[in-house]
PAKOL-593519 format. One line per field, with one value per residue (C-alpha): x, y, z; chain. Coordinates in steps of 0.25 Angstrom, whole numbers, plus 5000, padded with zeros to 4 digits. Layout:
px	[X|...]
py	[Y|...]
pz	[Z|...]
pagu	[A|...]
REM end
This chain:
px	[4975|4967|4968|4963|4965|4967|4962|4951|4938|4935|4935|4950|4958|4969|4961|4950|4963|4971|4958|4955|4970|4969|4955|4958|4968|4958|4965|4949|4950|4953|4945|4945|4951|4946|4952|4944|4945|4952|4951|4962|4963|4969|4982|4985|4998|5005|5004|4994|5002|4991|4977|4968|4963|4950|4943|4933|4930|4929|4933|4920|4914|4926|4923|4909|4910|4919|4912|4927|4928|4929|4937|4937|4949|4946|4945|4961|4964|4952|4956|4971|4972|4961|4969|4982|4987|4982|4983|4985|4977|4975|4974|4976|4986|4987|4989|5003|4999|4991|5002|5014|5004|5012|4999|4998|5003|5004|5012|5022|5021|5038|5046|5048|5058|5063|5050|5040|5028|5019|5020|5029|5029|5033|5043|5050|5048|5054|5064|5069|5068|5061|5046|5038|5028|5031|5023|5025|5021|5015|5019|5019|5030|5026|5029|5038|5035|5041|5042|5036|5038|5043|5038|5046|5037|5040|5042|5042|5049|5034|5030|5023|5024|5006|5008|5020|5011|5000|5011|5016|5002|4997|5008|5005|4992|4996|5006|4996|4985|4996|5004|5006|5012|5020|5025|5031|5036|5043|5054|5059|5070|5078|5079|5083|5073|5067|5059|5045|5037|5027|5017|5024|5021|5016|5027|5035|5027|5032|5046|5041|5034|5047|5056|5048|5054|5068|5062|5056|5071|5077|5067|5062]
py	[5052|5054|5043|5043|5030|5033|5022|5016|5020|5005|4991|4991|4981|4988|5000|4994|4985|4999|5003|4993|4993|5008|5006|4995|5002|5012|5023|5027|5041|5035|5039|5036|5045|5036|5034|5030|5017|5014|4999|4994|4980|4968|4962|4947|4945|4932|4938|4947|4951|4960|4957|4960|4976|4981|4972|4974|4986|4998|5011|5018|5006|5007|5021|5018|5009|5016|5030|5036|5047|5044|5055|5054|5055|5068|5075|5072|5086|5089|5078|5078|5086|5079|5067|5063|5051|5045|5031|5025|5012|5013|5025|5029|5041|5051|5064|5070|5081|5072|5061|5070|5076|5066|5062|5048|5036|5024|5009|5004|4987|4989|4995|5008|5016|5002|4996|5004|5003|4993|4978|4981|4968|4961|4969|4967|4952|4950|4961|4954|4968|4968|4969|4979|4990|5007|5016|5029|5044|5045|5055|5056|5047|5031|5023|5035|5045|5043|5030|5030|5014|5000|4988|4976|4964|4952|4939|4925|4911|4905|4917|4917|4929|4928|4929|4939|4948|4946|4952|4963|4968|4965|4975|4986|4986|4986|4998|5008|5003|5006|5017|5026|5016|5011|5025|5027|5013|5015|5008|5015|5005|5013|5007|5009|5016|5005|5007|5008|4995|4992|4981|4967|4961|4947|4941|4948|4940|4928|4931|4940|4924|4918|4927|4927|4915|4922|4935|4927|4922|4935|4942|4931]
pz	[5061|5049|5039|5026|5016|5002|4992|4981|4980|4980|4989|4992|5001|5005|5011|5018|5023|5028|5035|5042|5048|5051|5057|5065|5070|5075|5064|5060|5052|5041|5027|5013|5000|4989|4975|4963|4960|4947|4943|4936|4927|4932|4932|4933|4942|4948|4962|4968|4980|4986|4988|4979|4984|4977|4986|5000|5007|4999|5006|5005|5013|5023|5026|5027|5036|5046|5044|5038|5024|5011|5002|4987|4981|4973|4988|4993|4993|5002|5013|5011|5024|5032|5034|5040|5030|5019|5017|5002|5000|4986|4978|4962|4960|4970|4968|4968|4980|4989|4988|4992|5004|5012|5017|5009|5014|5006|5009|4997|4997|4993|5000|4994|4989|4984|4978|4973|4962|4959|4964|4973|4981|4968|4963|4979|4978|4963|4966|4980|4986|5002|5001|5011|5012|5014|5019|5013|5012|4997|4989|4972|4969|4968|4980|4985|4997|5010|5016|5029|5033|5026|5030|5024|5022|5029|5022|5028|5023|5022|5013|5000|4992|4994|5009|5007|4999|5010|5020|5012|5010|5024|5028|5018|5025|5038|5037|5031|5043|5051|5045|5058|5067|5053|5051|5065|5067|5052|5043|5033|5024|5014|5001|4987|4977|4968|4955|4954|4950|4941|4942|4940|4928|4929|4923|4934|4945|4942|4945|4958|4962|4958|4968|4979|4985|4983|4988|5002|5003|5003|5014|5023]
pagu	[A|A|A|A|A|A|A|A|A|A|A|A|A|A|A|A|A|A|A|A|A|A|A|A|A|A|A|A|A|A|A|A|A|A|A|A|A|A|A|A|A|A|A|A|A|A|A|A|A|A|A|A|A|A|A|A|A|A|A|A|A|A|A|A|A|A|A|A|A|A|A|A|A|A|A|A|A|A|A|A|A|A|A|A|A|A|A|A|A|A|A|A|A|A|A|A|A|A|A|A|A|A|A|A|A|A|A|A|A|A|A|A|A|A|A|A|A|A|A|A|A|A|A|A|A|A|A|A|A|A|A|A|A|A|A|A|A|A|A|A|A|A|A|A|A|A|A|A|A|A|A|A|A|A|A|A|A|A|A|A|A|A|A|A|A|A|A|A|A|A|A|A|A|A|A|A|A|A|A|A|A|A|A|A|A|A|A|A|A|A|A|A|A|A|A|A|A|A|A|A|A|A|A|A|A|A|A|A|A|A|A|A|A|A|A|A|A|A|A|A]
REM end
């Protein structure tokens, strides 16, 4: 299978992460279609529930390193049809005919349809609503396509929302490394359709901290 990752021109954590799943899992055709990188200003939050991403190896030093392609971004068109699944790492917009190409694949931290957007790990906890990863088919709509796999994210009594947040990323990780063996061994929930989210505003955060305790009561 040819894999190719899609993501920043730039040092990014979650890439060299997925890569490093998929080659040690002796998955080794996998290049790189690289974004520009579009630095974006700070924001102060309460809780930084992922780690911090524009850090380590950059991609170009990844492929580098293990003799793989790197594709600029302008040039999807070109190598649409030379690769069996793209994987989303990080990207910018895509365009509306190479994301309905049924060839993206990209993994939601909510548990779409019922949480979509931005900070979706939040918005679950304030809203008590079950927290988990989905991998889906991309297509033009946000947080949409067909979902291939759910993953709920376990949550333990000696839990805190840092080594929660450590979990649910941990899985986001593992199911695009191991998307195949996800996608075959797949649970697919049914839930209602919830509204898209924005990014939480600080003030938010604090009552997100406040109802964690409520929220680990509820599903542990």
């Amino acid at each position: 299978m040819k894999i190719c990752i899609l993501t920043y021109d730039a040092p990014h954590l979650k890439t060299s992460q997925v890569f490093h799943v998929l080659k040690n899992r002796e998955m080794l055709d996998v290049d790189f279609l690289l974004m520009p990188f579009i630095e974006r200003p700070g924001r102060e939050v309460a809780f930084q529930h992922r780690p911090e991403q524009f850090v380590g190896v950059a991609p170009r030093t990844l492929a580098a390193a293990y003799d793989r392609v790197v594709h600029d971004y302008d040039n999807w068109q070109q190598v649409l049809d030379q690769y069996d699944q793209f994987i989303v790492c990080g990207s910018n917009l895509i365009e509306r005919e190479f994301a309905n190409s049924g060839k993206i694949l990209n993994c939601h931290s909510g548990l779409i349809p019922a949480v979509r957007g931005l900070d979706s790990f939040k918005w679950a906890i304030l809203n008590q609503s079950p927290i988990g990863n989905t991998l889906h088919q991309l297509d033009e709509y946000a947080d949409a396509g067909v979902v291939l796999a759910h993953s709920r994210t376990p949550i333990y009594s000696g839990d805190t929302l840092q080594s929660f947040a450590v979990r649910h990323y941990e899985s986001e990780i593992w199911m695009l490394g191991n998307f195949d063996t996800v996608i075959k061994s797949a649970t697919v929930e049914e839930f209602e359709v919830g509204n898209p989210t924005k990014r939480m505003p600080i003030t938010v955060e604090q009552e997100m901290l406040l109802a964690f305790d409520a929220y680990k009561t509820k599903y542990c």
